[in-house]
C-alpha positions in Angstrom: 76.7 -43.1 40.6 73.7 -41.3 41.7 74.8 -38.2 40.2 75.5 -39.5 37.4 72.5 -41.1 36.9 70.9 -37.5 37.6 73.1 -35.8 35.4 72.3 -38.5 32.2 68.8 -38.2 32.7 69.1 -34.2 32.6 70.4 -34.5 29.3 68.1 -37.2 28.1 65.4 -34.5 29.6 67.1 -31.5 27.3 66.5 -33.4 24.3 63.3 -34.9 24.9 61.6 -31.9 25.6 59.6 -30.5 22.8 57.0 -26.5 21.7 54.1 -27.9 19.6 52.7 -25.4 17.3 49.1 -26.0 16.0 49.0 -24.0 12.5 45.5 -23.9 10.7 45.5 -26.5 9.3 45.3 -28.6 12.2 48.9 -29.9 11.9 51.2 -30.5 15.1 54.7 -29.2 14.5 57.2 -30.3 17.2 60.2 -27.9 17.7 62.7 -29.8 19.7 65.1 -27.9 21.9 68.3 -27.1 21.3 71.7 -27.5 23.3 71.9 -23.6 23.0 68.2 -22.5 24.5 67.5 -22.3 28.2 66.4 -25.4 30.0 63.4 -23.0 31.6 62.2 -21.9 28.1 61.0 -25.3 26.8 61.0 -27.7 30.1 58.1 -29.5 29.3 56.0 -30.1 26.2 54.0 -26.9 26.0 52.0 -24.8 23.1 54.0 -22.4 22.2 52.6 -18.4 22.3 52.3 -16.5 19.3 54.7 -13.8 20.8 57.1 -16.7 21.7 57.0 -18.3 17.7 57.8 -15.5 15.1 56.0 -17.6 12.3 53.3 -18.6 14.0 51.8 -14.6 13.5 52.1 -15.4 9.6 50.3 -18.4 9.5 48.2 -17.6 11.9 46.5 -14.2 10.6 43.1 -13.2 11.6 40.8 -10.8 9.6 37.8 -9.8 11.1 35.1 -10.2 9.3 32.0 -8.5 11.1 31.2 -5.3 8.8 27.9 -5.3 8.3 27.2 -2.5 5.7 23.7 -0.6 4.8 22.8 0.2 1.6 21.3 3.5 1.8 20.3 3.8 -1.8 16.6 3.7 -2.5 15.4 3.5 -6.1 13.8 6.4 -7.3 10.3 4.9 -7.5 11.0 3.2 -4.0 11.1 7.0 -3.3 8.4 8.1 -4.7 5.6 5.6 -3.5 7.2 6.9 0.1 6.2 10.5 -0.7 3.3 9.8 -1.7 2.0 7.9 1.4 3.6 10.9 3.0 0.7 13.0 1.3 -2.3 10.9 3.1 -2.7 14.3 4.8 -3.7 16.0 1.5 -5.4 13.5 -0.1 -8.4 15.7 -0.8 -6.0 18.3 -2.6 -5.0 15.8 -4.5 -8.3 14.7 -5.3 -9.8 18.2 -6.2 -6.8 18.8 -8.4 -7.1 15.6 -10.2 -10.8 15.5 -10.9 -11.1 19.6 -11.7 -7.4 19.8 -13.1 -7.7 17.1 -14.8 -11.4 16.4 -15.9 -11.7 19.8 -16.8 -8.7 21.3 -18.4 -6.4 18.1 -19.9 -9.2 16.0 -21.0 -11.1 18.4 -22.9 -7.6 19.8 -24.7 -6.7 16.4 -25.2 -10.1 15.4 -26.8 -10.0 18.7 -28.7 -6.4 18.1 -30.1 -7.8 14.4 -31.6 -10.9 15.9 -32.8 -8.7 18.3 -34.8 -6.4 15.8 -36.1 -8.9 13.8 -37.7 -10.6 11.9 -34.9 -9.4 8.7 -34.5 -11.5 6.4 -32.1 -8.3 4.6 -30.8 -7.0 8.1 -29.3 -10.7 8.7 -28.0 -10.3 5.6 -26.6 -6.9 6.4 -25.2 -8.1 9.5 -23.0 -11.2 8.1 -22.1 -9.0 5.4 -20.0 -6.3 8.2 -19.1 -9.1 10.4 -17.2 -11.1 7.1 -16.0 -8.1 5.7 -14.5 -8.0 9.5 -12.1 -11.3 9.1 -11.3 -12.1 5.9 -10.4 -9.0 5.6 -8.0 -10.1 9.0 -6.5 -13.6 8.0 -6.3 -12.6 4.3 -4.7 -11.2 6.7 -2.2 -7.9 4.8 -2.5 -4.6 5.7 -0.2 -2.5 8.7 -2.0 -0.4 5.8 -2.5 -2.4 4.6 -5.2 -4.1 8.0 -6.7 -1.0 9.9 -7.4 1.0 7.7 -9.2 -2.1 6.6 -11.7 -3.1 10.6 -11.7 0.6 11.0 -13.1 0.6 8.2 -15.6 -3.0 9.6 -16.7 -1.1 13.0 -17.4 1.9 11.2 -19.5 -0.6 9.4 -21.6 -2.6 12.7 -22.1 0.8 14.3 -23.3 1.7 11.4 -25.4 -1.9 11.6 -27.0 -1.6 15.5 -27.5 1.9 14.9 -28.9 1.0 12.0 -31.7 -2.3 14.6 -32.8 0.8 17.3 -32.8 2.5 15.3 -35.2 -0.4 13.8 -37.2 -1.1 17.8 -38.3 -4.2 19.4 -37.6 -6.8 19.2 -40.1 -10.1 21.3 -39.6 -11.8 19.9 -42.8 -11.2 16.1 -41.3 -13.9 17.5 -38.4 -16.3 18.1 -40.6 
């Protein structure tokens, strides 16, 4: 009778016994054992290993996720203002350049070209601003920073001054 009794509650064991399988979603999935499995593989209610459970690698993917990517493009002006501070060192080139070049060659053929194109006071106006804007940031003795960029836009509104006279038409009699 003893062996009996041992050899139902075997049984009742093989059938009792159960894998759990936690899936994402934090749902327990009981696989019961089957008459055909080894007693050893499943002998007591364990979590079963992804290399034991086929499906549990599809469910249970993981995608790492750490790339952490530097963007490497700079804007142009960014770029700029960067080489410019990099000129500190010649900040008195760039001084001498902007007050001589500038306050003695493109001002005075700017102020000639609206003298012959009839002088109008608003492009008088105009250069007086694009050579004050030079000097007065060179003469604040302001970082390179600063100097070159409004030295440059004092250039571009020189040409754009030059270029309106240009298309105005010259006219030597409107001097007079």
């Amino acid at each position: 009778m003893g062996q009996n009794r041992k050899k139902r509650n075997s049984t009742a064991h093989e059938f009792s016994t159960s894998c759990v399988l936690l899936v994402p979603k934090l749902i327990k999935i009981s696989l019961y054992k089957h008459l055909c499995q080894p007693v050893e593989k499943c002998a007591a209610p364990t979590l079963c290993d992804k290399i034991e459970m086929k499906m549990a690698t599809t469910i249970q993917q993981t995608i790492a996720t750490t790339y952490t990517g530097t963007s490497s493009n700079t804007s142009i002006f960014s770029r700029f203002i960067n080489w410019c501070e990099g000129q500190q060192k010649n900040r008195f080139i760039w001084l001498a350049v902007a007050l001589f070049g500038h306050g003695c060659a493109l001002t005075p053929l700017t102020l000639f070209a609206v003298i012959l194109s009839g002088n109008l006071l608003f492009f008088w106006i105009m250069a007086i601003i694009a050579m004050m804007s030079a000097l007065v940031t060179n003469l604040a003795a302001m970082p390179t920073k600063y100097t070159i960029p409004a030295f440059l836009f004092s250039i571009v509104m020189d040409l754009v001054i030059i270029a309106s006279c240009i298309a105005m038409g010259f006219d030597i009699s409107a001097t007079l």
